[in-house]
C-alpha positions as CSV (number, residue, x, y, z in Angstrom):
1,X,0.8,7.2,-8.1
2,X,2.7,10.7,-7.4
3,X,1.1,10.6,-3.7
4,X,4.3,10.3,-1.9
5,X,6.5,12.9,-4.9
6,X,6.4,15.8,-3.3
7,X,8.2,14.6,0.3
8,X,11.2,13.2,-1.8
9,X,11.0,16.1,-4.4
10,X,13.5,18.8,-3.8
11,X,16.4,20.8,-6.1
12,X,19.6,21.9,-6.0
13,X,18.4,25.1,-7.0
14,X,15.9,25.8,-3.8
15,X,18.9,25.0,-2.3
16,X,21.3,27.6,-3.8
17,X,17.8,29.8,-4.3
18,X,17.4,30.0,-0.4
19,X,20.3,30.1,0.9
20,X,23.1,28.8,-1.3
21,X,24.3,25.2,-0.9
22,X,25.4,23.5,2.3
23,X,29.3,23.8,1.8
24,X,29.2,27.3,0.8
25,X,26.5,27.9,4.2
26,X,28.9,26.5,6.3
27,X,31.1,29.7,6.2
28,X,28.1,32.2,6.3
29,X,26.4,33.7,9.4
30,X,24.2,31.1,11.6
31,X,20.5,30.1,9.8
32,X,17.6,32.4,11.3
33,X,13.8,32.2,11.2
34,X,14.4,34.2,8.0
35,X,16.4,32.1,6.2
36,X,13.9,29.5,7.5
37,X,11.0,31.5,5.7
38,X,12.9,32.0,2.3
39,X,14.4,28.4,2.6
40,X,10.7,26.6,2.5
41,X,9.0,29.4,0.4
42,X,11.6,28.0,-2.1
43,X,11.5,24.7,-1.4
44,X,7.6,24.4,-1.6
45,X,8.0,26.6,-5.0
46,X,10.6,24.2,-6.4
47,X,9.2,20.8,-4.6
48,X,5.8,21.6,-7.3
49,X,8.0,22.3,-10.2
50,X,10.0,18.7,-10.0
51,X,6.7,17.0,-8.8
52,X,4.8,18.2,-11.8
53,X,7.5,17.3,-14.6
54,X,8.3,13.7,-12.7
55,X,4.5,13.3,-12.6
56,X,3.9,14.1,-16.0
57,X,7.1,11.8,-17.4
58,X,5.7,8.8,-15.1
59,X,2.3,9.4,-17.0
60,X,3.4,9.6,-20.5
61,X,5.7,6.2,-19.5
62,X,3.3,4.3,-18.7
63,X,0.9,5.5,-21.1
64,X,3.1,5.4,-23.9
65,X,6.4,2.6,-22.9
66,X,8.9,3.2,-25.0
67,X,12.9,2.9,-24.2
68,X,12.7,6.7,-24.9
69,X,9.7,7.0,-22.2
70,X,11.4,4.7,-19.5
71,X,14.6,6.9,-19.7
72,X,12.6,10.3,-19.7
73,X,10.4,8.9,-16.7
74,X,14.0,7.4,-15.1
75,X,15.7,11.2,-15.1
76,X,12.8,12.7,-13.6
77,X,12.5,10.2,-10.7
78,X,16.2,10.1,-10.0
79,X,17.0,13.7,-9.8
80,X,13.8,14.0,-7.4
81,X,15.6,11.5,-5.2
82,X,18.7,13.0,-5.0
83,X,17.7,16.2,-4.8
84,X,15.2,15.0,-1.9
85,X,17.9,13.6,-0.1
86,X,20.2,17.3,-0.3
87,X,16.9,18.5,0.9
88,X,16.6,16.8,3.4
89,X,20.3,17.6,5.0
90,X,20.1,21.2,4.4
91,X,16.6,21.2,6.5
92,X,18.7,20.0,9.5
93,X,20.2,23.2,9.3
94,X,17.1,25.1,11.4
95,X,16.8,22.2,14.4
96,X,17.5,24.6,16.5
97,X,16.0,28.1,15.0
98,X,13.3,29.3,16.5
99,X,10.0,29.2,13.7
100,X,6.4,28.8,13.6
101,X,4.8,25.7,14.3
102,X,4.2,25.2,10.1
103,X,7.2,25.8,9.0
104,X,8.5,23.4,12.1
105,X,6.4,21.0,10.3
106,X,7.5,21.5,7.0
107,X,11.3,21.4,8.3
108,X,10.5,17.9,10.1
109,X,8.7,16.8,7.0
110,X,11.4,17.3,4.6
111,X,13.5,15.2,7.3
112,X,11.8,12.1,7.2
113,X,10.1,12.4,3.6
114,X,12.9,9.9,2.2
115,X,12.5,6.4,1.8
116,X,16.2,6.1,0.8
117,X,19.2,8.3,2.1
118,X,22.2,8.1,0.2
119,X,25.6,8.8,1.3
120,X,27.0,12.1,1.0
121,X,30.0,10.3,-0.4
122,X,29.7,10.4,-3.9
123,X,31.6,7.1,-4.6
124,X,29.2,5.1,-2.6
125,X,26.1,7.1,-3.6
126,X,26.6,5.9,-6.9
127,X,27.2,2.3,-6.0
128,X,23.9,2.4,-3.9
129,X,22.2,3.7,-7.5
130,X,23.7,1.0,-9.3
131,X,22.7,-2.1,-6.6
132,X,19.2,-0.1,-6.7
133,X,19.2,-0.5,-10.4
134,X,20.4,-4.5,-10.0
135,X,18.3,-4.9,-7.2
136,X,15.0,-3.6,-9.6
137,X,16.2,-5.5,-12.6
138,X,17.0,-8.9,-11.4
139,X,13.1,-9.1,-10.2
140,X,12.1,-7.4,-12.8
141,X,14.0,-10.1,-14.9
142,X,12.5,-12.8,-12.8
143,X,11.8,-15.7,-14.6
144,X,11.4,-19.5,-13.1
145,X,12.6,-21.6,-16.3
146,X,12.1,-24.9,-15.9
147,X,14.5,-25.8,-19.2
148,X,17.2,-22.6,-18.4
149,X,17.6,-23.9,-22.4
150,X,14.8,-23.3,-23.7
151,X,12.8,-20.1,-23.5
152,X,9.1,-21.2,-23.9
153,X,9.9,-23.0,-20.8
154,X,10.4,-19.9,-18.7
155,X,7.9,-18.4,-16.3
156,X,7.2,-15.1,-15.4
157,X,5.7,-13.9,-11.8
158,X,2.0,-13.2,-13.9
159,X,2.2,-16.9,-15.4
160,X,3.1,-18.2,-11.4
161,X,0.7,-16.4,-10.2
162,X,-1.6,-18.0,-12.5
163,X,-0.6,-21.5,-11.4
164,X,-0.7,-21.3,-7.8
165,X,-4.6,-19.6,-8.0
166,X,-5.6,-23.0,-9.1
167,X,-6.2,-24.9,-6.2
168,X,-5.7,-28.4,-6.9
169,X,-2.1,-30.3,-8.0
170,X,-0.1,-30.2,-4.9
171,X,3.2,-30.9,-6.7
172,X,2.3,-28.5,-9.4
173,X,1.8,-26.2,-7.0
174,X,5.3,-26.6,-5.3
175,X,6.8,-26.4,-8.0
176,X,6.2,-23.5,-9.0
177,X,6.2,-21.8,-5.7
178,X,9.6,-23.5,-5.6
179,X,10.1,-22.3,-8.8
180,X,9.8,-18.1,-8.2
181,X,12.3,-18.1,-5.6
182,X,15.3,-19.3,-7.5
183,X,14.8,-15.6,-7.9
184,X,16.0,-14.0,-5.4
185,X,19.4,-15.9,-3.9
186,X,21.3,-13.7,-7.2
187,X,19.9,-10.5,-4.7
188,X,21.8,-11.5,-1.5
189,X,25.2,-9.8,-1.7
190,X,23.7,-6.5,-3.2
191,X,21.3,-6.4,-0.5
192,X,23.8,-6.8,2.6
193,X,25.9,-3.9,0.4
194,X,22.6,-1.9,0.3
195,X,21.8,-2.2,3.9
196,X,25.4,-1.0,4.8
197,X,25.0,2.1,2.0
198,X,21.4,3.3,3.4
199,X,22.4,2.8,6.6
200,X,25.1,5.2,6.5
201,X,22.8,7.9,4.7
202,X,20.3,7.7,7.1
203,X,22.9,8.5,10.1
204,X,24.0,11.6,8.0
205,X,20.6,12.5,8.8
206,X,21.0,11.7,12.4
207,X,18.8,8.3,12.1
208,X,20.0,5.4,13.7
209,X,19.7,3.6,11.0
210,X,17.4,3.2,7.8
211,X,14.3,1.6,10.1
212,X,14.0,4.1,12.2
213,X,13.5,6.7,9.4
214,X,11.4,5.1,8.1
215,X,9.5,5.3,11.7
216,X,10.2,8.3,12.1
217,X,7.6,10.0,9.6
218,X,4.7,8.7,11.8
219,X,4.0,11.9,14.3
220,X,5.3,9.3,17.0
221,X,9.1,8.2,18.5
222,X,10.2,5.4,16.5
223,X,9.9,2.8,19.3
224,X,6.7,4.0,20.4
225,X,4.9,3.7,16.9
226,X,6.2,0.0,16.2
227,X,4.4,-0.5,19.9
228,X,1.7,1.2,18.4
229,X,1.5,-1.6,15.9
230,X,2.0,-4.4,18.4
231,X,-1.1,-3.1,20.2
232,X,-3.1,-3.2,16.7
233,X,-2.0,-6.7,15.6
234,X,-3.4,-7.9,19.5
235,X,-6.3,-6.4,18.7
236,X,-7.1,-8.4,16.0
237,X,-4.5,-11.6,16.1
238,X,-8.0,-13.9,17.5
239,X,-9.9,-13.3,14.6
240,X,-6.7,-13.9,12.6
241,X,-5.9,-17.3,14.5
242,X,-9.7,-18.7,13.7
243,X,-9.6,-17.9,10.0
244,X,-6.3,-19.7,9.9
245,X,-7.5,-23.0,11.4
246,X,-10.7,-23.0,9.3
247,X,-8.5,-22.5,6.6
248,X,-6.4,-25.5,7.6
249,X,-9.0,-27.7,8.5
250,X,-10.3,-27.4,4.7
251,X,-6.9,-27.6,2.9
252,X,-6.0,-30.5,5.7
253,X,-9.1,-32.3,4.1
254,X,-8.1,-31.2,0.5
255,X,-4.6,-31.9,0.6
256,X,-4.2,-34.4,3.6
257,X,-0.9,-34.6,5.8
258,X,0.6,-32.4,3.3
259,X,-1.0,-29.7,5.4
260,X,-0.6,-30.5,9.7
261,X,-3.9,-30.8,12.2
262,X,-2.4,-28.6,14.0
263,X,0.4,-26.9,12.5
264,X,1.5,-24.5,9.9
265,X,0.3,-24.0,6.6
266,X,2.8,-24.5,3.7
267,X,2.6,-21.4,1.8
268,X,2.2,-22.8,-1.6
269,X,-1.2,-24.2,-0.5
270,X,-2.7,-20.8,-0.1
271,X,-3.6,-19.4,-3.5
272,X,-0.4,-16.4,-3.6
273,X,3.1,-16.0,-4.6
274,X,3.4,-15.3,-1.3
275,X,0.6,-16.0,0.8
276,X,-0.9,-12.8,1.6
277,X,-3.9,-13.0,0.4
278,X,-5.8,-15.9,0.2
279,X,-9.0,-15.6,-2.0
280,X,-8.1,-18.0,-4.8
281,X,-8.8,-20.7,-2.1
282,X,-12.6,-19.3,-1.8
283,X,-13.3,-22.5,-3.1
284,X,-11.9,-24.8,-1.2
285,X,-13.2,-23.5,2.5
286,X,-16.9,-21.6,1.1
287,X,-19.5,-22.1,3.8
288,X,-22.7,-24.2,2.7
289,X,-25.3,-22.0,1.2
290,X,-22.5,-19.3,0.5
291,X,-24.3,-18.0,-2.8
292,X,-24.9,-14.2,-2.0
293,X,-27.7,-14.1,-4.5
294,X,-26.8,-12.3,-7.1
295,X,-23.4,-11.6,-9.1
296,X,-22.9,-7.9,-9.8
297,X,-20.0,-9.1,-12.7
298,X,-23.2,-10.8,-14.5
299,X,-25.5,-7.6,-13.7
300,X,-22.6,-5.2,-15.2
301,X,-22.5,-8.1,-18.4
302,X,-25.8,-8.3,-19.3
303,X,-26.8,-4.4,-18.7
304,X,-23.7,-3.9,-21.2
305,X,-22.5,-1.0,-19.2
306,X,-19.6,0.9,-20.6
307,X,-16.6,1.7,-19.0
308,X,-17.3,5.9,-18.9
309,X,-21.0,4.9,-16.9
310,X,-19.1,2.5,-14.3
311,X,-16.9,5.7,-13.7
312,X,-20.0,7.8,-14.0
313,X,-21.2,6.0,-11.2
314,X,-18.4,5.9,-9.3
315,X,-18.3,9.8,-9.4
316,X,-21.8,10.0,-8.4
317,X,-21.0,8.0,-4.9
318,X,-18.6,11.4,-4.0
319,X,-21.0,14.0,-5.3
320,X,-24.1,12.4,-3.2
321,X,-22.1,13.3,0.0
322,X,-21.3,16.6,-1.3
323,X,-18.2,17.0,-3.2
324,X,-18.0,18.5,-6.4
325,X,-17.7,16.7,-9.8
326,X,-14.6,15.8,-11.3
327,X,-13.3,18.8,-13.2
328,X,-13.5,18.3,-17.5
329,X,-9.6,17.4,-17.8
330,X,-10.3,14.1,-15.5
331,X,-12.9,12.4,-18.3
332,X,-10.2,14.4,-21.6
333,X,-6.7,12.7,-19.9
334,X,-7.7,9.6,-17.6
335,X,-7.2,6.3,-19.4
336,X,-10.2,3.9,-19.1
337,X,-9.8,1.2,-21.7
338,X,-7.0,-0.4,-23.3
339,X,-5.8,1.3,-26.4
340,X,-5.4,-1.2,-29.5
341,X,-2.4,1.2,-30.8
342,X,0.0,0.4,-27.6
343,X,1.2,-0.9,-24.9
344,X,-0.1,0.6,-21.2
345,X,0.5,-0.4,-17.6
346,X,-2.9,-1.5,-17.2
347,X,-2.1,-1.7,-13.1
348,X,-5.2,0.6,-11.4
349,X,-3.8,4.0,-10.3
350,X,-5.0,7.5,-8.9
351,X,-2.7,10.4,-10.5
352,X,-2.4,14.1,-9.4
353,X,-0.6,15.5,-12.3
354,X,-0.6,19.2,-10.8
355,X,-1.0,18.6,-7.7
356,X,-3.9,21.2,-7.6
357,X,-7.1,20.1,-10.2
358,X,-5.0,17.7,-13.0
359,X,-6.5,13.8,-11.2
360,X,-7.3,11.4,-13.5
361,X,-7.1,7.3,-13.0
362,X,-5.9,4.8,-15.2
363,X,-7.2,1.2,-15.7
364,X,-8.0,-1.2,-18.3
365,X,-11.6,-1.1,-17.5
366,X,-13.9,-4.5,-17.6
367,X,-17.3,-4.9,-17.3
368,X,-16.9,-6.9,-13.2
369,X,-17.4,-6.4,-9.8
370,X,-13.4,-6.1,-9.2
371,X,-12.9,-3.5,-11.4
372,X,-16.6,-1.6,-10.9
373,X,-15.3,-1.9,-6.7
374,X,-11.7,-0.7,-7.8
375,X,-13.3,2.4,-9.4
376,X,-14.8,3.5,-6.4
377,X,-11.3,3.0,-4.6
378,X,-9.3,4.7,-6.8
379,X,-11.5,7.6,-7.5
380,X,-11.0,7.9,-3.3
381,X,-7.6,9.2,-3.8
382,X,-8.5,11.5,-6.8
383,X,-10.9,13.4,-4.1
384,X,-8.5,13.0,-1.2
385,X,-6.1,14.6,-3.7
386,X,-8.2,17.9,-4.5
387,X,-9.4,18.2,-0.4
388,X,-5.4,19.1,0.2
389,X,-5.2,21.2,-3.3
390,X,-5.2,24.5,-1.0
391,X,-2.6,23.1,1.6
392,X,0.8,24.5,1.2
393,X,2.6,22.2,-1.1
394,X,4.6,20.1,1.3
395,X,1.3,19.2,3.3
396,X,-0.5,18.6,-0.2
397,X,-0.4,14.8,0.9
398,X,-2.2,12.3,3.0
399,X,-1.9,12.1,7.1
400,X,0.7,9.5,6.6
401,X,0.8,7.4,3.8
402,X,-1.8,4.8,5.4
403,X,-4.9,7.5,5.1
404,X,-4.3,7.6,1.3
405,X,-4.7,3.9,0.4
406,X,-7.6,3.2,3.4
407,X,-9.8,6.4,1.8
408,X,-10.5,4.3,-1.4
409,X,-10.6,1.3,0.6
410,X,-13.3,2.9,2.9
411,X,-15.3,4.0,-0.2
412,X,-15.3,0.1,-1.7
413,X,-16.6,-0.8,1.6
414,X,-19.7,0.8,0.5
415,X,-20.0,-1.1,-2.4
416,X,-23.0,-2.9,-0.7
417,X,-25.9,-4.6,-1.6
418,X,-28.0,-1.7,-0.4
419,X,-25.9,0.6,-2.3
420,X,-26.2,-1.6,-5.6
421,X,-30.5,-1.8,-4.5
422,X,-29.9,2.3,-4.6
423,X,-28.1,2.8,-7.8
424,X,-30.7,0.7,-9.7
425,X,-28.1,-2.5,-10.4
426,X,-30.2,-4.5,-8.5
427,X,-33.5,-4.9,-7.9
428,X,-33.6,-5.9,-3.7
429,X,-31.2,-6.7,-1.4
430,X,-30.4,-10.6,0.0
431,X,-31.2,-11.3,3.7
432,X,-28.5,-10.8,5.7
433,X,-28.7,-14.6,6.2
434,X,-26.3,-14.8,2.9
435,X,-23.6,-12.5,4.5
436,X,-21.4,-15.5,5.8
437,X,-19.7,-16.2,2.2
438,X,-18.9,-12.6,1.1
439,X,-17.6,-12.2,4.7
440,X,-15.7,-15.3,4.2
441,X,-14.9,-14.0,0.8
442,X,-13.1,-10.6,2.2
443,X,-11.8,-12.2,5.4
444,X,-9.8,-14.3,2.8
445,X,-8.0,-11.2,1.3
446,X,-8.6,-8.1,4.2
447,X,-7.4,-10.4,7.6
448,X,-5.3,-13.1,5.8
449,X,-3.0,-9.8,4.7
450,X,-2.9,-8.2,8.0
451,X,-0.3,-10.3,9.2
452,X,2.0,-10.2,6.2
453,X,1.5,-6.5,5.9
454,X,3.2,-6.1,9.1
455,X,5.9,-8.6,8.9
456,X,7.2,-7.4,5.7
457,X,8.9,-4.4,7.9
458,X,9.2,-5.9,11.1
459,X,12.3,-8.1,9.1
460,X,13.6,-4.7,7.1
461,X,13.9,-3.1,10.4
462,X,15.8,-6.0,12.2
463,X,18.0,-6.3,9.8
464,X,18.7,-2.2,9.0
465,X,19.4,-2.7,13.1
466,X,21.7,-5.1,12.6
467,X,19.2,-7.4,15.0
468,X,19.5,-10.0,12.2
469,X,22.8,-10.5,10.7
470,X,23.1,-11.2,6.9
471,X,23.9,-15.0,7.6
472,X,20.9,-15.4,9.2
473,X,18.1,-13.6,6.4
474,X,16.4,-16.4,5.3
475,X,15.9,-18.2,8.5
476,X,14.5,-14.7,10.3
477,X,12.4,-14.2,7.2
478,X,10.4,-17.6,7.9
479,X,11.0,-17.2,11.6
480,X,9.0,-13.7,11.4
481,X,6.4,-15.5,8.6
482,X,5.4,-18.7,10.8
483,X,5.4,-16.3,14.1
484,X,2.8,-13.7,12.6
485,X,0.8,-16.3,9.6
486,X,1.5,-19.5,11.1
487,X,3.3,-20.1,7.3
488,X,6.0,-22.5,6.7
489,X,8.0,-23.1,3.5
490,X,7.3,-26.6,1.5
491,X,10.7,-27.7,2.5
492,X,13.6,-26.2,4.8
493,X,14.6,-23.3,3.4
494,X,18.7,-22.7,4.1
495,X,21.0,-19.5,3.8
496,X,21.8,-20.1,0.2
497,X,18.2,-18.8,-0.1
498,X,17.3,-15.3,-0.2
499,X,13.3,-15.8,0.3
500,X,12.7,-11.8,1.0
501,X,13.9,-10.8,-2.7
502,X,11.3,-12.7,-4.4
503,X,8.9,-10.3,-2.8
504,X,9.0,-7.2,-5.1
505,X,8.5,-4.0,-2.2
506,X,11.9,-5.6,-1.1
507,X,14.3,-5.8,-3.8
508,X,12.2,-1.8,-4.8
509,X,12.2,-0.5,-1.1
510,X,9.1,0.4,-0.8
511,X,7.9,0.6,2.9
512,X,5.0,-1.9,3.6
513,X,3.6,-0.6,6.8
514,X,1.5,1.9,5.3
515,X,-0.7,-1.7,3.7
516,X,-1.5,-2.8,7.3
517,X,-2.8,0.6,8.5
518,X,-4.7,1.2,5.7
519,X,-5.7,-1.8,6.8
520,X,-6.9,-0.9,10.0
521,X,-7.8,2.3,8.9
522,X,-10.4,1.4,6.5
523,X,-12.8,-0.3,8.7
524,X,-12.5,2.5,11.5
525,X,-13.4,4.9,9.0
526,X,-16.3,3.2,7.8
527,X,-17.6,2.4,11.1
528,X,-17.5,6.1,11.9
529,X,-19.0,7.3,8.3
530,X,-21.8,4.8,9.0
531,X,-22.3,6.1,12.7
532,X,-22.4,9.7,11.2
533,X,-24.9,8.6,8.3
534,X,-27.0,7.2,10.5
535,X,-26.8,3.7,9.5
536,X,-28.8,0.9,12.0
537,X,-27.9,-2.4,9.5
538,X,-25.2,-4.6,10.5
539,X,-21.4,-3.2,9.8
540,X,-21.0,-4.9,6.8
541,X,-24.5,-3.6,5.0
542,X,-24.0,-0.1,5.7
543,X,-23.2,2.7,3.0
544,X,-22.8,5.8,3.3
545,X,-23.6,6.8,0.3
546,X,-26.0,10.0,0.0
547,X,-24.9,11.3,3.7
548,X,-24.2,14.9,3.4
549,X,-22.9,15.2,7.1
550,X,-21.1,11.7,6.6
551,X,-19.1,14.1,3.1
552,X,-18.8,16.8,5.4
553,X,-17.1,14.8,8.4
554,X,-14.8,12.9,5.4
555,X,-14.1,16.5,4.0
556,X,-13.1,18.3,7.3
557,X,-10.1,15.2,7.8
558,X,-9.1,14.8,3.9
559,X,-8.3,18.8,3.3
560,X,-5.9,18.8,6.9
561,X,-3.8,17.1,4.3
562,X,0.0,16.9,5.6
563,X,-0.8,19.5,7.8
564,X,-1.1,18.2,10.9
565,X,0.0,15.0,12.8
566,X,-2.1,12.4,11.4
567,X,-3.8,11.9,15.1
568,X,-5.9,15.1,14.8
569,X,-6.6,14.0,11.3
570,X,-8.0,10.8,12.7
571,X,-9.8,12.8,15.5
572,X,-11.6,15.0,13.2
573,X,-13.5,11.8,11.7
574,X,-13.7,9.2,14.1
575,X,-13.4,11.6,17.5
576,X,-10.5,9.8,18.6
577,X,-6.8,10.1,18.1
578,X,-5.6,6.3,18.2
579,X,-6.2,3.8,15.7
580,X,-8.4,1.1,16.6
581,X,-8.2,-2.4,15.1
582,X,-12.2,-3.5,17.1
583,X,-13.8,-1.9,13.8
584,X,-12.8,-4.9,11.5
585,X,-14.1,-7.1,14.7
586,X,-17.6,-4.9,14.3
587,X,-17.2,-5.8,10.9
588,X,-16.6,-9.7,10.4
589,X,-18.6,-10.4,14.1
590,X,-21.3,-12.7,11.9
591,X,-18.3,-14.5,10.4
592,X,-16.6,-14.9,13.9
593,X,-19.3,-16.3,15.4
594,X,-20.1,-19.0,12.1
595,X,-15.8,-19.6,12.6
596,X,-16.7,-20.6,16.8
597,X,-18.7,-22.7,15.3
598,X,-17.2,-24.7,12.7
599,X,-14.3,-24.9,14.9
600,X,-15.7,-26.3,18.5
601,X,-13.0,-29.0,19.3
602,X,-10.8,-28.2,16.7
603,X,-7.4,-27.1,17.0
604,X,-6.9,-23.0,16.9
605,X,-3.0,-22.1,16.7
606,X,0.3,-23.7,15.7
């Protein structure tokens, strides 16, 4: 949370500050590297000031949801969006003034920052606002009733979810798959209207359209970087295809023709809403002799080890490669249990309050190896977040906003037997002959999601391009979904459906690229931290935990911040510029060759 604020953060007063508003500029003398200079020593000024207060107010919301919160919380988002958005038109202003190379890059920034553009038209700004708002609440109001009638019968997305982790009841399981997207179709006509409104504010920013913004904030052409991704999803589409059949093969037996030889896989069968991550079928397809050993949630049980000393520890993975312990405000104002006095969003989240030394995480802590892992992720973005403290404020943020999500993932990569042997949680570490099932375990979630990761955008851009017309949504969405998973729906899904919406990111706009390169990223990190700490054990049994130069080589890329393209930031921990997907095949090569295997004569694709 607050990790992308300060690119959409901007006011009316830097604006009037710096150099007075644009319709009042557009009489005075023509912009200079001056005005340049006093425009962004404002703007940064100004950006920390709205990113502090809507920082704060999201805090206190969630920490304390009242009506009176949610509305406080509401004001400070919304006048950081539109304010981001007059920010971002007024930068154009210096395209062609001649500045240094970081205010260039602040200029640029401040151009691409937003994830949502509204017209300059007033009229339609506020209709956008208010099919935003509709948009939010009508998933947000998502219920699947299966008595409209009567309420007890009504289902929200938690109690779905719930259902369809349960391997088992094929119709049950329909059903309520079935069930959460009669959802959505109420979102098709705002959506079209909210294509058409975006659009237009991202060509008052001389976009061609809201996709290629969006593309645009990557250091890269728009064109080239969705290349860019093509080349990573190549890279690891085989592993992808094997895990898919093995899958199949086991819910084939489970389920029978329900789920084809040699086909698709309906995506009730595969333990998620929406199929993107498919560990609640562990069961179902767990290699013989899968047992790792030992259970770190029963070690964290019977040691009876609070929720402070899981964070302890967590902190003590940072400092052993050589940064300094979380300042005294993190363990006064982070939230680590459930209060018995209120209601909290319980979701795991990394805040930077001040955006200089106020972190602090907040979780519902419970004595597992989810939430003991989680702590080591979260805590990630807390030390990515005081690298960049000295960074001026517009570059106080990650590389692009894939670094920030793959730091903490990195970290819980660590999280490895050899780690838990070092800590004292356990007492040796299994033979690497046990690796197949927690391989199995992460393939499930970590290369079952790469595919939907990148799919989610690939449709938003199509159809921000006009590439997909709005009579043809549903049937691109599961074109898109059986061309990158190999997914079909239980039945034929027609246009009265509107399958996207019941996917929250889309009815919210949030961008979903940045999931599959943190993706990628995570494992290209590791492998290089584990190179630089010295580590001979196979990919997936190294740690880097205690490796000064393996903190030093982190630290150097984490406090470039925002400041420059996020190649160099890649360069200056893994010595090359380009992302490279071969790190997750490093990783999962035991399970790859277990999956050639199990799969000799058996059909791979659909």
């Amino acid at each position: 949370m607050t990790r992308q604020i300060l690119l959409r953060v901007a006011a009316a007063a830097a604006c009037a500050a710096a150099l007075g508003c644009t319709k009042a500029a557009s009489s005075a003398s023509p912009a200079g590297a001056a005005d340049a200079k006093t425009f962004l020593d404002t703007a940064n000024d100004t950006t920390l000031k709205l990113g502090v207060q809507q920082a704060q107010a999201g805090w206190v919301q969630q920490n304390f949801i009242t009506d009176d919160t949610e509305a406080m919380a509401a004001r400070a988002s919304q006048a950081a969006n539109d304010a981001g958005t007059r920010f971002a038109k007024e930068a154009t202003k210096y395209d062609k003034v001649n500045v240094p190379a970081d205010e260039r890059r602040m200029l640029n920034l401040l151009k691409v920052g937003n994830v949502l553009a509204p017209p300059s038209d007033p009229k339609e700004s506020d209709e956008l606002a208010k099919i935003m708002a509709r948009l939010e609440s009508t998933y947000g109001r998502g219920k699947w009733c299966t008595d409209p009638s009567k309420a007890d019968t009504c289902k929200t997305v938690e109690d779905v979810t719930r259902i369809l982790a349960a391997p088992g009841d094929e119709p049950k399981l329909r059903a309520a798959w079935e069930g959460w997207h009669t959802i959505s179709p109420p979102m098709r006509k705002d959506y079209q209207r909210f294509v058409e409104l975006s659009n237009k504010g991202a060509r008052e920013l001389a976009f061609a359209d809201t996709g290629a913004m969006w593309r645009s904030k990557y250091d890269m052409p728009p064109d080239a970087f969705t290349k860019e991704l093509d080349r990573l999803w190549d890279q690891v589409r085989p592993l992808y295809l094997k895990l898919h059949a093995y899958a199949r093969l086991k819910l084939h037996q489970k389920y029978g023709d329900v789920v084809p030889p040699n086909g698709p896989i309906p995506a009730h069968l595969l333990g998620n809403i929406w199929a993107q991550e498919w560990g609640n079928i562990y069961p179902l397809v767990a290699p013989p002799n899968a047992d790792p050993g030992y259970s770190l949630t029963e070690i964290l049980k019977k040691r009876k080890m609070p929720p402070l000393d899981m964070v302890r520890t967590g902190e003590r993975f940072y400092t052993s490669l050589g940064f300094a312990p979380l300042p005294k405000t993190f363990w006064e104002r982070s939230l680590f249990v459930r209060p018995k006095d209120r209601e909290v969003v319980c979701h795991a989240s990394a805040w930077d309050v001040d955006f200089v030394e106020d972190v602090r995480i907040k979780m519902c802590i419970e004595p597992n190896a989810e939430d003991f892992t989680t702590i080591h992720h979260e805590l990630g973005h807390d030390f990515y977040q005081r690298a960049y403290k000295d960074q001026p404020v517009l570059f106080r943020d990650s590389a692009n906003d894939g670094f920030h999500e793959a730091i903490g993932d990195t970290i819980a990569l660590s999280v490895t037997p050899e780690y838990l042997v070092k800590i004292g949680l356990l007492d040796k570490a299994p033979d690497t002959s046990r690796d197949i099932g927690l391989l199995m375990n992460r393939a499930l979630d970590k290369i079952a999601f790469l595919p939907f990761g990148l799919l989610i955008d690939q449709w938003r851009w199509k159809v921000f391009s006009g590439e997909i017309p709005p009579d043809q949504y549903n049937k691109a969405w599961w074109d898109l979904r059986l061309k990158y998973q190999g997914v079909a729906p239980p039945a034929a899904r027609s246009e009265e459906f509107f399958d996207p919406g019941a996917k929250y990111h889309v009815p919210d706009n949030t961008p979903y690229t940045r999931y599959f390169i943190a993706d990628i990223l995570q494992f290209q990190f590791h492998r290089a931290l584990s190179k630089i700490a010295g580590c001979t054990l196979p990919l997936n049994r190294c740690s880097t935990y205690e490796s000064k130069e393996a903190g030093r080589r982190l630290n150097a890329m984490l406090s470039m911040g925002l400041s420059r393209p996020w190649q160099d930031a890649l360069e200056a921990l893994t010595g090359s510029k380009q992302m490279d997907a071969t790190a997750i095949l490093d990783y999962f090569e035991p399970l790859s060759k277990w999956l050639d295997q199990e799969l000799a004569g058996k059909p791979i694709g659909w």
